[in-house]
C-alpha positions in Angstrom: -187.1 -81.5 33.5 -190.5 -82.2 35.5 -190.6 -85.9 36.9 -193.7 -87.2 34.6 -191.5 -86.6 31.4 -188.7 -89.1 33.6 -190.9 -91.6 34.1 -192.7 -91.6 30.3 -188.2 -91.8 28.9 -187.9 -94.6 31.1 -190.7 -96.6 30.2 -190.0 -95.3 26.5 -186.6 -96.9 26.8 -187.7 -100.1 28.6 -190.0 -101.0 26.1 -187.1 -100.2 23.4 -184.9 -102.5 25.6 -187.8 -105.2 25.8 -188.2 -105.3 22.1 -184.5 -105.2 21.3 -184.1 -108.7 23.8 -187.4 -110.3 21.9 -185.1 -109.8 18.2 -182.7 -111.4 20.0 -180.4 -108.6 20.6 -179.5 -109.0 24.2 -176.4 -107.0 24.2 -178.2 -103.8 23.6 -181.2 -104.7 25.6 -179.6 -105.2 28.7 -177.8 -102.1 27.9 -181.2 -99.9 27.6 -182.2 -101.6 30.6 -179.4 -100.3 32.5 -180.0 -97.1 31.0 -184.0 -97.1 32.0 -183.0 -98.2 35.5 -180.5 -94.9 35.7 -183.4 -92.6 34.3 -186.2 -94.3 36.9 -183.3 -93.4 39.7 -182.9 -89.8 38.7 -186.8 -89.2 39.4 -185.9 -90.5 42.9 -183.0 -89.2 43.4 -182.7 -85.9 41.3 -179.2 -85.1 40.2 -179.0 -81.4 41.1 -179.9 -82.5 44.7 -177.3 -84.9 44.8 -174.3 -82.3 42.9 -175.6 -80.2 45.5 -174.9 -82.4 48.1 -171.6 -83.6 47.0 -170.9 -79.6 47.0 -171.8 -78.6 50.0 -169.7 -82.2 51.5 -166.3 -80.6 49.7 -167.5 -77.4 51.8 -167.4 -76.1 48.0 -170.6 -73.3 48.8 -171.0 -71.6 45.7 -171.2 -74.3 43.6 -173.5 -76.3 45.8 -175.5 -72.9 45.6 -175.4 -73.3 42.0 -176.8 -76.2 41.6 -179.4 -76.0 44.0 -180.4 -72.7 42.3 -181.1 -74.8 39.1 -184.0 -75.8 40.5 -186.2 -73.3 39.7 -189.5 -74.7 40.7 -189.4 -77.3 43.4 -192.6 -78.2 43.4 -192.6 -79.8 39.9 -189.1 -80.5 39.6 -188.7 -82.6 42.8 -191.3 -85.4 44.4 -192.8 -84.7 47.5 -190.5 -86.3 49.5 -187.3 -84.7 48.4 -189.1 -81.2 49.4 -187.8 -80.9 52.7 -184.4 -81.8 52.1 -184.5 -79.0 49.4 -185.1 -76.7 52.0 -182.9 -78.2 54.0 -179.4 -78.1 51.8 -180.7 -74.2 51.4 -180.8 -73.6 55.4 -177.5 -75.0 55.5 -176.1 -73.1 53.2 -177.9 -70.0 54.4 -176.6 -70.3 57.6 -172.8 -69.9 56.6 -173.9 -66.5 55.8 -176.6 -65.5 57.6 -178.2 -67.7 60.3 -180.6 -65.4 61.2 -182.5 -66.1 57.6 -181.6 -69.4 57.8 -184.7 -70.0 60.3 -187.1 -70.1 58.2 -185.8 -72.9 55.8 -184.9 -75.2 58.8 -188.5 -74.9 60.0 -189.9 -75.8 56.3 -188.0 -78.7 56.0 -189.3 -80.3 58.8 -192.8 -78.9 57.6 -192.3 -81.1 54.9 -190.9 -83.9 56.4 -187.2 -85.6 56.7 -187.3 -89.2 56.4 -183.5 -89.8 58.7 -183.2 -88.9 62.5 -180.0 -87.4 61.4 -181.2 -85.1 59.2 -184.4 -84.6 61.5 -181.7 -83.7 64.4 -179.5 -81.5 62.4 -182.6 -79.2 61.3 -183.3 -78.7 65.2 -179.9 -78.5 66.0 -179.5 -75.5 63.6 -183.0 -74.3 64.8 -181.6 -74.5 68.6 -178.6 -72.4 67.8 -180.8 -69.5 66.2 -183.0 -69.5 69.1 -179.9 -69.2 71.4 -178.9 -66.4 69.3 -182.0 -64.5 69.6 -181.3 -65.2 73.7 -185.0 -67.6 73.5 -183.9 -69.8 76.0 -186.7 -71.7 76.5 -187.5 -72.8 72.9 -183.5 -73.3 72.4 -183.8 -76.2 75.2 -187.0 -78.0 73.9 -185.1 -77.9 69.9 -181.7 -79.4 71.7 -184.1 -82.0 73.2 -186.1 -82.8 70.0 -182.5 -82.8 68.6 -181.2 -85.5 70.9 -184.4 -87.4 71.1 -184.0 -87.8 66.7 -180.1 -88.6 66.7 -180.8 -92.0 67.7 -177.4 -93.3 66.3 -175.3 -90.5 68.4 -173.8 -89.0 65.3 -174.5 -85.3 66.6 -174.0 -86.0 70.5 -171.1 -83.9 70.8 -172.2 -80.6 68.8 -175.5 -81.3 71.4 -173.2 -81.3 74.8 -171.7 -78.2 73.1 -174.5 -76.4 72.0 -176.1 -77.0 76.2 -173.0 -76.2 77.6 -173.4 -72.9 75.5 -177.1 -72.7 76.3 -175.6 -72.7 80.5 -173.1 -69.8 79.2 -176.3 -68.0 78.1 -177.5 -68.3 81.4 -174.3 -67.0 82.6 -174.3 -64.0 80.6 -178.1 -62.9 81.4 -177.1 -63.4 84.9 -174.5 -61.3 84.7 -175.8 -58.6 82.2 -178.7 -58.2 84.9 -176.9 -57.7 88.1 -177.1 -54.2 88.9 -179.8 -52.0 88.2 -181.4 -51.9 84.1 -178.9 -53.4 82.2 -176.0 -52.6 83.9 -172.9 -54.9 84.2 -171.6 -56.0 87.0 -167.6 -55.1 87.5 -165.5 -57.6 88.8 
């Protein structure tokens, strides 16, 4: 359901709960109020979003792709602000499978902007470990910094010691693979 039709139910049944107090029937009017209050929250928060999450928390993937894939047109189904976490909860989910195509949600959702550090951090996080996979050094290091620089409250500190300590492993590995002559490895 786009988000205009939300807001014209809500103020629909506001103005039926408004009415209902002024007849003196306060019973049902706070009740409509109640009910106006939980349609105005659903334009913010949109419930296939949120069943999504709550999906993809239980580590319950194909539902949580199910109810992302509900959303058929983002754009009008979704406020602006919700449009990078869209893209977010579908990197994640992508990345179980294939991380490789995962790279290109991650880098959408911070095109369109994550209002939490957290969520900010884990977009670069997951960015810095598909860069590592395709051995890019380089833009791997300056994700895991952006990463550590957004989780302001330390919630991701450890996966970001991990993911350097693999990013020196790396290092490790292109050493070694390089040792003698074009591509050769080295026999201990």
């Amino acid at each position: 359901m786009p988000n205009f039709i939300r807001i014209i139910i809500a103020a629909v049944v506001l103005g039926a709960a408004i009415s209902l107090m002024v007849f003196s029937h306060w019973g049902w009017g706070i009740l409509l109020v109640f009910l106006a209050i939980l349609i105005f929250v659903t334009y913010i928060f949109n419930e296939k979003m949120l069943m999504a999450q709550w999906f993809l928390r239980k580590e319950n993937m194909d539902k949580a792709t199910i109810w992302l894939n509900k959303i058929k047109n983002y754009e009008k189904e979704l406020y602006k602000g919700q449009w990078g976490y869209y893209h977010l909860l579908i990197g994640l989910i992508e990345s179980r499978t294939s991380p490789m195509k995962s790279e290109k949600y991650f880098k959408k959702a911070l095109q369109f902007g994550l209002t939490m550090d957290h969520n900010i951090a884990l977009a670069n996080l997951s960015l810095a470990g598909v860069e590592m996979a395709k051995r890019n050094k380089r833009e791997a290091q300056r994700l895991l910094k952006e990463a550590e620089k957004a989780d302001k409250n330390k919630l991701m500190a450890e996966q970001i010691k991990m993911m350097k300590g693999q990013l020196t492993m790396l290092d490790k590995t292109q050493m070694v693979q390089g040792g003698r002559g074009r591509g050769g490895f080295r026999q201990f």
